[in-house]
C-alpha positions, 0 to 999 in steps of 0.5 A: 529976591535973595542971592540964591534966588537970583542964581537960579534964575540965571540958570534958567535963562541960561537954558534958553539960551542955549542953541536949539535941538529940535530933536529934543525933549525935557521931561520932569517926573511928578510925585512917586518917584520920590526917594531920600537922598535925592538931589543930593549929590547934585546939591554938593557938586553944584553951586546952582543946585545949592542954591535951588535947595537953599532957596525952597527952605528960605521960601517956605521957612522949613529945613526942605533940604535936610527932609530931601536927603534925611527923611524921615521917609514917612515925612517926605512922602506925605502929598504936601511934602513930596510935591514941594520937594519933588519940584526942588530936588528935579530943580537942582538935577537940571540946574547940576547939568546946565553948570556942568554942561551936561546939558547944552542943548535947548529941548523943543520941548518940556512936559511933566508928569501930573506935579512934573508939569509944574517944575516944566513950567519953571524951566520953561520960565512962565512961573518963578520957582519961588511961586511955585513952591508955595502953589505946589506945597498949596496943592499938595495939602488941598490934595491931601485933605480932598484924599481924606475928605473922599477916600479913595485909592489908585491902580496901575491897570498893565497888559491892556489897551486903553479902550479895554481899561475904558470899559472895565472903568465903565463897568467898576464906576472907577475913572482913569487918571494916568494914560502912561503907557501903550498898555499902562492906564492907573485908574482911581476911585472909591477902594471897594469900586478899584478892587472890582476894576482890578478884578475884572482887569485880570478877567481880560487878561491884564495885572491891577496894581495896587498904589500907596497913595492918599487919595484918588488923585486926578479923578472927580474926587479931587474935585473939591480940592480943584476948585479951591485951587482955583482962587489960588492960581488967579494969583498967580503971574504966568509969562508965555513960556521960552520954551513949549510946554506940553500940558497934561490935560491936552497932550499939546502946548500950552498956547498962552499965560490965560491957557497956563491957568486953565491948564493948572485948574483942570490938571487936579481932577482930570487925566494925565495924558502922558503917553498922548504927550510923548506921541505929540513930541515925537510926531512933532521930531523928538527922538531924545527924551532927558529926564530930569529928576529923581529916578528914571521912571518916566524913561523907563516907561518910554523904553518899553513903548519906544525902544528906538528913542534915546532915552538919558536919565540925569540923575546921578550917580547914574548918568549915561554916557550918553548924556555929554551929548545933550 
């Protein structure tokens, strides 16, 4: 283990020792929030976060770092790239807020959403960052050949309830990927089988929008990409986590290292629960939500279901006020 890797475990294993909130949670965005310049800021001002970078490029032998804050933007938003980098840049946006305790507190809970749960993992402390990198960049390029392999396309369905989306997919032949909002589902499938979903969406009353994605992720046309996965992910050494990880497939923790696995197995071509996860989290007490990561996506889809949480963004320069009392 190099320096740099030593460092951040350390700040991992310094989250968990922090004392408890049991009103709080971490959340971590997956890809699509990406954007060139992140972490950057959190690298300069953090020796901890300097290390997370300098630990992805030594782990996968590329300038990681300079891709994050240089582009070329075409680059970083290429699955296998944007998902490794994604995991890095969230990384050191948290290990910048526990060296300037920012964040003091230790989250009942962590989630992530879809690649997200794979940086909750880290922090959680059931997988070392290094592995991960390699099955994120792994993930990312099985995903990409199954988008090219099986064409496919995704859309934001808004303004209609969940049991409305079910039966324009049921009519489309298109599937559900993301549950991310009260009236927020992204469908996938086919382009010609997502045009008719979009179609008949705006019949009922709603708005399909359409995604810049290489492929229909999170639906059966991952399935190729989710079976090759699986030989991946038998190699690798999960621990029970510090923390309670809620998973994206059950919208409820992850009980065990042998559950970890399945988890990470059938997350690929099966539906994100998010929004059911966030209901979980706070059923269970949760009324702070930080997210940690590029961006405010994931609060800004809280706040409009939710505008009675506090909802705290640690990506700077943007850091509420609020956030000194995490």
């Amino acid at each position: 283990m190099t320096q740099a890797q030593s460092d951040i475990s350390v700040s991992i294993k310094a989250l968990h020792q922090l004392p408890i909130d049991s009103q709080l949670a971490l959340l971590f965005p997956g890809q699509g929030a990406q954007k060139l310049g992140m972490g950057f800021e959190a690298s300069q001002s953090s020796p901890s976060a300097k290390a997370v970078f300098q630990t992805a490029d030594e782990v996968l032998r590329t300038k990681l770092s300079r891709l994050c804050f240089e582009g070329p933007e075409e680059e970083l938003t290429r699955t296998v790239n944007a998902q490794p980098a994604m995991l890095t840049a969230s990384l050191a946006i948290l290990a910048a807020a526990l060296d300037s305790r920012t964040l003091h507190k230790r989250p009942a809970f962590v989630a992530g959403h879809s690649l997200g749960e794979y940086t909750a993992l880290v922090a959680a402390g059931s997988l070392l960052f290094a592995d991960v990198l390699r099955l994120v960049r792994e993930r990312g390029r099985l995903m990409e050949e199954a988008g090219t392999e099986n064409a496919g396309t995704m859309a934001a369905i808004v303004g209609l309830s969940e049991e409305t989306v079910s039966d324009v997919c049921r009519l489309s032949g298109a599937e559900q990927c993301n549950f991310n909002a009260r009236t927020q589902t992204v469908i996938g499938g086919a382009p010609e089988v997502v045009d008719t979903a979009c179609r008949l969406a705006k019949e009922r009353g709603g708005r399909g929008l359409p995604m810049k994605v290489a492929g229909a992720f999170h639906t059966s046309l991952m399935g190729s990409a989710a079976r090759n996965f699986e030989s991946v992910l038998q190699r690798v050494n999960a621990q029970e986590p510090a923390i309670p990880v809620v998973g994206n497939v059950a919208a409820k923790p992850i009980a065990s290292a042998a559950d970890l696995t399945s988890e990470l197995g059938r997350q690929m071509a099966t539906p994100v629960r998010w929004y059911q996860s966030i209901l979980y989290m706070i059923d269970a007490g949760v009324g702070t939500f930080v997210e940690a990561g590029p961006g405010q996506t994931l609060i800004t889809m809280l706040k409009r279901d939710f505008p009675e949480l506090t909802l705290i963004s640690l990506d700077r320069p943007s850091v509420p006020a609020a956030a000194s009392h995490v």
